[in-house]
Every structure is written in structure tokens, then in C-alpha cells.
C-alpha positions as a Markdown table, in Angstrom:
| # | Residue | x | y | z |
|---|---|---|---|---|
| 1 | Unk | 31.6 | -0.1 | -18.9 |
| 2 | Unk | 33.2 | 0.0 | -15.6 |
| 3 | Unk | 30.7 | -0.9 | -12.3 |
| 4 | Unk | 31.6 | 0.0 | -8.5 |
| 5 | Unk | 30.5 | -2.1 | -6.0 |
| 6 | Unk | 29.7 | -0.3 | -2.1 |
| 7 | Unk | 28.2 | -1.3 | 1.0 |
| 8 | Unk | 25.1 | -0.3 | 1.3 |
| 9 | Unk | 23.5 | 1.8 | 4.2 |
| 10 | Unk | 20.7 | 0.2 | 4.9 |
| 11 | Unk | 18.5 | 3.1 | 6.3 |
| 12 | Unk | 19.7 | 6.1 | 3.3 |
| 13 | Unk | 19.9 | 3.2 | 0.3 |
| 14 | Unk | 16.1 | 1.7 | 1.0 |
| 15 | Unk | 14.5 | 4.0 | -2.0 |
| 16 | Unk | 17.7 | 2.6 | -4.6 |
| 17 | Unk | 17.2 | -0.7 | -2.9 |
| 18 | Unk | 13.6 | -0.7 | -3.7 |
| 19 | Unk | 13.6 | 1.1 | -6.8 |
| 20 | Unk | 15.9 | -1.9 | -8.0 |
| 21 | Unk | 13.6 | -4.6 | -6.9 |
| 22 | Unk | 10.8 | -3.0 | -8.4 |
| 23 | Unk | 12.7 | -3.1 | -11.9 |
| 24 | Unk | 13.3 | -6.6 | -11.9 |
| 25 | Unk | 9.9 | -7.7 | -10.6 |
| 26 | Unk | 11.5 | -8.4 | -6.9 |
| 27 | Unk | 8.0 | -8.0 | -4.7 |
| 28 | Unk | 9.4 | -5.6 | -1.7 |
| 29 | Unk | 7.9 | -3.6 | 1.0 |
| 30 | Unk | 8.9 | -1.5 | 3.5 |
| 31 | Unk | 8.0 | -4.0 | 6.4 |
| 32 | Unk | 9.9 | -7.1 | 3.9 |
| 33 | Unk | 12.7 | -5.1 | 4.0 |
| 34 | Unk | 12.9 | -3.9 | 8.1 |
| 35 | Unk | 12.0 | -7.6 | 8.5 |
| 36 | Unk | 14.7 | -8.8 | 6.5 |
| 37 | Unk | 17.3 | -6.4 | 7.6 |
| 38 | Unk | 16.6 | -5.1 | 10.4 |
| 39 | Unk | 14.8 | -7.0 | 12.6 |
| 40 | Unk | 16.8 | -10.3 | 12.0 |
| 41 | Unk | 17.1 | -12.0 | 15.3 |
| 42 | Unk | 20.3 | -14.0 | 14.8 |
| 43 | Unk | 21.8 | -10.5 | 14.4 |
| 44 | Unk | 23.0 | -8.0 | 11.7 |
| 45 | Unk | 22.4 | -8.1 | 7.9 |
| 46 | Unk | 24.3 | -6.4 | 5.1 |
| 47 | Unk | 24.0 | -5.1 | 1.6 |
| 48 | Unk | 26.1 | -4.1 | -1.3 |
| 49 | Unk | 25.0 | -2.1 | -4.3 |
| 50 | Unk | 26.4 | -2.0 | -7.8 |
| 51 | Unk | 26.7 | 1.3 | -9.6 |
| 52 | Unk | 27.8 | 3.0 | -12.8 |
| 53 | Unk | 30.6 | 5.3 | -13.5 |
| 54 | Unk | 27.9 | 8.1 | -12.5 |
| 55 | Unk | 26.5 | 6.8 | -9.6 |
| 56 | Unk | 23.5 | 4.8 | -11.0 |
| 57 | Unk | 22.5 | 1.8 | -8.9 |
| 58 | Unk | 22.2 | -1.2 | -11.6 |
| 59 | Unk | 22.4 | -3.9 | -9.0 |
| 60 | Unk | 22.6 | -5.7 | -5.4 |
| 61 | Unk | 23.6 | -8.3 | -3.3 |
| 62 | Unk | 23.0 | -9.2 | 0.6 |
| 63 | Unk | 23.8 | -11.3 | 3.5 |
| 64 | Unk | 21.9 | -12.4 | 5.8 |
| 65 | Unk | 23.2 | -13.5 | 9.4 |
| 66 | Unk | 21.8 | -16.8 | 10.5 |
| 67 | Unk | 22.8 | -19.0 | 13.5 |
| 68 | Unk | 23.5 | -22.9 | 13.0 |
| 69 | Unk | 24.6 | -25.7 | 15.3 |
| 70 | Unk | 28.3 | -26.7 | 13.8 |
| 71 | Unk | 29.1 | -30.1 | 15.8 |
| 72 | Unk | 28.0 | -29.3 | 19.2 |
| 73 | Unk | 29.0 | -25.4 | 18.9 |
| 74 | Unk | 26.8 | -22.8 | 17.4 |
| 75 | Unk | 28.1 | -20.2 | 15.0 |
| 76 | Unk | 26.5 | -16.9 | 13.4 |
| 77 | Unk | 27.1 | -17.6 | 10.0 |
| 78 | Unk | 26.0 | -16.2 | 6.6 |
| 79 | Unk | 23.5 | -16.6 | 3.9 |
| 80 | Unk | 23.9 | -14.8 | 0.3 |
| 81 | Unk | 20.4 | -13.2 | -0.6 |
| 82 | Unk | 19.1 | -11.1 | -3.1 |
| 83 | Unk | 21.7 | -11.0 | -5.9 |
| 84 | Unk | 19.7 | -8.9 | -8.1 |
| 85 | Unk | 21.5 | -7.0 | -11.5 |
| 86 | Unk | 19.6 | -4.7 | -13.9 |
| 87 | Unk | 18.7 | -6.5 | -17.3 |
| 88 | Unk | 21.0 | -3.8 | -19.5 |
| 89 | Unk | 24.2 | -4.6 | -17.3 |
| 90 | Unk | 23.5 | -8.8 | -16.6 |
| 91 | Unk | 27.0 | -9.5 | -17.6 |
| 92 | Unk | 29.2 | -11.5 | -15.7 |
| 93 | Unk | 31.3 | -8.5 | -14.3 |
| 94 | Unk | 28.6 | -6.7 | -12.1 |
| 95 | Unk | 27.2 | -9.8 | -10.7 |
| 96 | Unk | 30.6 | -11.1 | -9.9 |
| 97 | Unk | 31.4 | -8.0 | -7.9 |
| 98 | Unk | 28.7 | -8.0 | -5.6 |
| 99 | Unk | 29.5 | -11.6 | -4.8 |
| 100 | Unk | 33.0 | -11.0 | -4.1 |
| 101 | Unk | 32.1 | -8.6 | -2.0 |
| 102 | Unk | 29.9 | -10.6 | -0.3 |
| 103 | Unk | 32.3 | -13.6 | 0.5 |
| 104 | Unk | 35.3 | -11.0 | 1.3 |
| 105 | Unk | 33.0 | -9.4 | 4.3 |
| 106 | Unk | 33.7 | -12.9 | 6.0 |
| 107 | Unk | 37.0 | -11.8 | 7.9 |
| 108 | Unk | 35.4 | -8.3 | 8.9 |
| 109 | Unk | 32.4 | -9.5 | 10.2 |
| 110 | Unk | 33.6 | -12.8 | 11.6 |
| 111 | Unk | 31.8 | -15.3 | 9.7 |
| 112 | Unk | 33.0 | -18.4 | 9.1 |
| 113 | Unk | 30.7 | -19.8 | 6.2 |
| 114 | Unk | 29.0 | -18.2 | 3.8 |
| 115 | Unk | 26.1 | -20.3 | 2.1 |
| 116 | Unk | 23.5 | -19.7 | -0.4 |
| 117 | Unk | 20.3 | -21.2 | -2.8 |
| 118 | Unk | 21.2 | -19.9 | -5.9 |
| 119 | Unk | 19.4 | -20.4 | -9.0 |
| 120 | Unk | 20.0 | -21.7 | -12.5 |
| 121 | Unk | 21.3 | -18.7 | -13.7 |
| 122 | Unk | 23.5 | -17.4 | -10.8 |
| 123 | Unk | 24.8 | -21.0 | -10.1 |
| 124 | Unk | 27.9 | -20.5 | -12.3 |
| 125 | Unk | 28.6 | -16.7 | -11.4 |
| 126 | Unk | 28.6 | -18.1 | -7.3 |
| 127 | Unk | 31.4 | -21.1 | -8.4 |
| 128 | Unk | 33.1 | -18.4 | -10.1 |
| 129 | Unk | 33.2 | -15.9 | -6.8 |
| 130 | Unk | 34.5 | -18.9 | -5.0 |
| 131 | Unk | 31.2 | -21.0 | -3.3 |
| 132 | Unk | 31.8 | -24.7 | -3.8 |
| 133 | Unk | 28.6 | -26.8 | -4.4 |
| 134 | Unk | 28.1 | -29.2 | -1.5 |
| 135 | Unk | 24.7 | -30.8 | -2.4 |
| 136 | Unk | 21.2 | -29.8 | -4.4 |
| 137 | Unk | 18.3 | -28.7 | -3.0 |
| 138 | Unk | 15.1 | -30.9 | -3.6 |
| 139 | Unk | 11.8 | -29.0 | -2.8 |
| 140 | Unk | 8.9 | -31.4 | -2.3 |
| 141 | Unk | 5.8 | -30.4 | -2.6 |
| 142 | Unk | 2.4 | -31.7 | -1.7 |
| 143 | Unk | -1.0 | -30.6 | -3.4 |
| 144 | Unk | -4.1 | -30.1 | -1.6 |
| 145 | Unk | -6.2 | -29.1 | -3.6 |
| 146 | Unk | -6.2 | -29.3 | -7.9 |
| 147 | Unk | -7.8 | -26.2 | -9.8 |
| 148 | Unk | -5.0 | -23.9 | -10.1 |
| 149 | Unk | -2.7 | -27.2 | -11.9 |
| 150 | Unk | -6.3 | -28.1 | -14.3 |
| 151 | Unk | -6.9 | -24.5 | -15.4 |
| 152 | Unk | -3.6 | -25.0 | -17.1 |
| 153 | Unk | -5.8 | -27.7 | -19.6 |
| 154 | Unk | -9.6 | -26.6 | -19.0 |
| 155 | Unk | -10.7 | -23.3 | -19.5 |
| 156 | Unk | -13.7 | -23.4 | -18.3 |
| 157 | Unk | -15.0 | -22.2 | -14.5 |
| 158 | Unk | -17.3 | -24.9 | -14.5 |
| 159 | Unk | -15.3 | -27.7 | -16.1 |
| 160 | Unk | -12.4 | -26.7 | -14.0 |
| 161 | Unk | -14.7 | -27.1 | -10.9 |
| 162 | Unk | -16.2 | -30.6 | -11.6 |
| 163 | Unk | -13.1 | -31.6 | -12.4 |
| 164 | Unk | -10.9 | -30.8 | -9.5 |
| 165 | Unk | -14.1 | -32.2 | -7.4 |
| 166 | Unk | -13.0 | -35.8 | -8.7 |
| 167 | Unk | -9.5 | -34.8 | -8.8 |
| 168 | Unk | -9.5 | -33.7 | -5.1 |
| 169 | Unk | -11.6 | -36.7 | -3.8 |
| 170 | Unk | -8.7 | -38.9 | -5.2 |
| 171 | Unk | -6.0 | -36.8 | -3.7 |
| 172 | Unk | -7.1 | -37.3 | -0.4 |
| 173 | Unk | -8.3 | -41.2 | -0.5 |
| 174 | Unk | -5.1 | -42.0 | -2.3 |
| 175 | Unk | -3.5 | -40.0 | 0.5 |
| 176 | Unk | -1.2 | -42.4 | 2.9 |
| 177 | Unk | -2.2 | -40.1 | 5.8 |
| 178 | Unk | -5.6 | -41.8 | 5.6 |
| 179 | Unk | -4.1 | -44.8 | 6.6 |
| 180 | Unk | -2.2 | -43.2 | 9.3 |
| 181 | Unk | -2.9 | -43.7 | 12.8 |
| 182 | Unk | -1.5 | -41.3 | 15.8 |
| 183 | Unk | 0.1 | -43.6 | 18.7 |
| 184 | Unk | -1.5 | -43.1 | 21.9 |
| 185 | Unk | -0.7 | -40.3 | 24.0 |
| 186 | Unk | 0.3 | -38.1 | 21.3 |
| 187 | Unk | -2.1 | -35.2 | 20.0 |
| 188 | Unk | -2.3 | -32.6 | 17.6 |
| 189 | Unk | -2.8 | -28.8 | 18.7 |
| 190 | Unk | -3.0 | -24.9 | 16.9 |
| 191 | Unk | -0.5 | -22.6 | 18.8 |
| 192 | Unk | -1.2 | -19.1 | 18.3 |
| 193 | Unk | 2.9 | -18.1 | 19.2 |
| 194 | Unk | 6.2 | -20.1 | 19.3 |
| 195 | Unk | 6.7 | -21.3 | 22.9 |
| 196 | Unk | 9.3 | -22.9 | 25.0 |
| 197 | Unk | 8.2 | -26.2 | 23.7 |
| 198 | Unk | 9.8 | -25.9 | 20.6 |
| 199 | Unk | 12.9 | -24.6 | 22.6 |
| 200 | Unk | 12.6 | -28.1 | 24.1 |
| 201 | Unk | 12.1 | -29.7 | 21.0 |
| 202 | Unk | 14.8 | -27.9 | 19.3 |
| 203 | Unk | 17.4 | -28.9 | 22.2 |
| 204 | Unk | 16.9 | -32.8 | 21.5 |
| 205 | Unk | 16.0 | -32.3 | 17.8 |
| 206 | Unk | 19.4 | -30.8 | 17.0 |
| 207 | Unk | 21.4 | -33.1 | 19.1 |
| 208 | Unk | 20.4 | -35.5 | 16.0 |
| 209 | Unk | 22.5 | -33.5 | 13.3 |
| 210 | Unk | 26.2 | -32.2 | 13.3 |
| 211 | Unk | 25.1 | -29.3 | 11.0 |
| 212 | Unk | 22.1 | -27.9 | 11.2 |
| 213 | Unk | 20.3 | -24.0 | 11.4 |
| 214 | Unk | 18.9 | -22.7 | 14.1 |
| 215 | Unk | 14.9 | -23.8 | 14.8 |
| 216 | Unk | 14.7 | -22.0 | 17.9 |
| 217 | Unk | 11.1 | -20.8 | 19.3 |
| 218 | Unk | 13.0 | -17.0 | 18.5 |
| 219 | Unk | 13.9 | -18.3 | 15.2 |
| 220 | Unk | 10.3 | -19.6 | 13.7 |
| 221 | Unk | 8.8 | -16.8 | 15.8 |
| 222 | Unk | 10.8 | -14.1 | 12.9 |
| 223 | Unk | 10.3 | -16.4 | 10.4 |
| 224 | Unk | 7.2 | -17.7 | 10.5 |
| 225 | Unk | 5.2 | -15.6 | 13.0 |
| 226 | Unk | 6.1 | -12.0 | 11.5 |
């Protein structure tokens, strides 16, 4: 079966967008998507659909624009999202498409690098569109709290209680934080918004790295805040 690949218009192609994400279990909403690609403050994002011979969209991919520090310059570059490909059509060819067209927007839209987080089973089809692997990503993860891991071994709402009260307790008394004591001077507050002190923060922070993504208070504020 032969697949065409298009640029997506991002206002006309939401209801195929979403009507794709839905099929493959891809939580979306209206104010995801506007957030995503639309309201993205390091500038524009793209998309690309896959279709049949008849027009049916079986599949996606997008880009993201994002701004990182390269050296002591800062570049809008791109990040590969939401490669997404119906189950009936999950052969190499569509997904392989949609990527080339991804990394082959570069020159158009003046983007130096293109980077993604792919998972295990789009890994090889990204090598294959031309990505190179330049290191893993390592998630770390701390738990607070215990019930959601022991309902996994105890079934029962009252078991799974006392147990995660003993659980819990060691948690935090085995926690190294306990032991931790904040120098003088320094003191921890809630912010309700991004301010210019993380702009401050953010101007010495990054003078630390010679590659690293924008942490702007206008950055976290999109991410975070919205």
C-alpha cells in the first residue's frame, strides 16, 4: 500500500489530528493541543500527517520549536513529538515518512538541530530517518508516598493502608533530606507565577553549561504554569 506524507494545517487538520490520538489512546484536548502548537513561546510548531491512497489519515508526526543556549549563542532549534501511526499500517514505511519529513523541514524553517525522546519502539525507525544517538535518558524518580506500588501485591483497602503507613514512615526517616540542613541565609518560598528571579537564575545557571534549553521565567511559565 502506498502512504503520502503532508504538512499539516494546524487549524483545518485538529479533528484528523484528534481523531488519530484518540485511536491510539494519545490523551488530547483542545487546550493540549493550542498549548502545544499554538501558544509555544519559543515560536512556531509544525505537523505532518500520513494518509492513504484515498485520503485517510493513518498517522502523524510534529516538531516542536524550542530555544537552547549553544556555547554562549542561543538558537531556536527543534524537538520531534508525537510520532503516532495507526496499528493496521505500523510498518516501517509510514513511520519513516513522517520522520523524513520532519528532519527535511530543517533547511526551510532554519533549524539547525533536530532532537528527540523516542521510545523503544521508534528508536530504530529515528536512526534509520538519520538521528544519531548522542546519550540515554535516565528518569529518576522519587516516591512519596507507597499505596499505588503495594496494591500491585495486597488487595485489600485495608491491608494496603496499614501497610503503606509503615512503608511511608520508613520512606521519610530513611530519607537523606532529614539529615539535611539549609545554610543560613537561604530559605524556601511558594511562588504563585514565574518571576524575574528565575530570569536571574537562569542567566548564571546557564553560564555553567555549553548546551543547554531554555529555563527562562517565559519558558517554565508555558510549561509549567499553563
Amino acid at each position: 500500500m502506498g502512504y503520502f506524507v503532508r504538512q499539516a494545517d494546524l487549524k483545518t487538520d485538529f479533528e484528523n489530528i484528534q481523531a488519530l490520538w484518540s485511536r491510539n489512546a494519545h490523551a488530547v484536548t483542545a487546550s493540549r493541543y493550542s498549548w502545544m502548537y499554538g501558544a509555544n513561546p519559543a515560536g512556531p510548531s509544525w505537523a505532518w500527517l500520513a494518509t492513504t491512497q484515498v485520503g485517510e489519515v493513518i498517522g502523524c508526526a510534529g516538531l516542536a520549536s524550542r530555544l537552547m543556549k549553544i556555547g554562549s549563542q542561543f538558537a531556536r532549534v527543534g524537538q520531534a513529538i508525537d510520532l503516532m501511526v495507526d496499528a493496521p499500517h505500523r510498518t516501517v514505511g509510514p513511520a519513516m515518512q513522517l520522520q523524513r519529513a520532519v528532519t527535511a523541514s530543517s533547511k526551510e524553517f532554519a533549524i539547525p538541530l533536530i532532537y528527540a525522546f523516542p521510545n523503544a519502539r521508534s528508536e530504530g525507525i529515528l536512526q534509520r530517518a538519520g538521528y544519531r544517538v548522542l546519550g540515554r535518558l535516565e528518569q529518576w524518580t522519587k516516591p512519596l508516598r507507597s499505596a499505588y506500588k503495594i496494591r500491585d501485591y495486597i488487595r485489600s483497602d485495608v491491608g494496603v493502608k496499614a501497610a503503606a503507613f509503615i512503608v511511608d514512615a520508613v520512606l521519610r526517616f530513611a530519607s537523606p533530606e532529614w539529615r539535611h540542613r539549609t545554610p543560613t541565609g537561604i530559605r524556601a518560598a511558594m511562588l504563585q507565577t514565574f518571576d524575574e528571579r528565575f530570569d536571574d537564575l537562569w542567566d548564571r545557571a546557564s553560564r555553567q553549561f555549553s548546551l543547554i534549553g531554555d529555563r527562562s521565567a517565559a519558558y517554565l511559565q508555558w510549561r509549567f504554569g499553563r
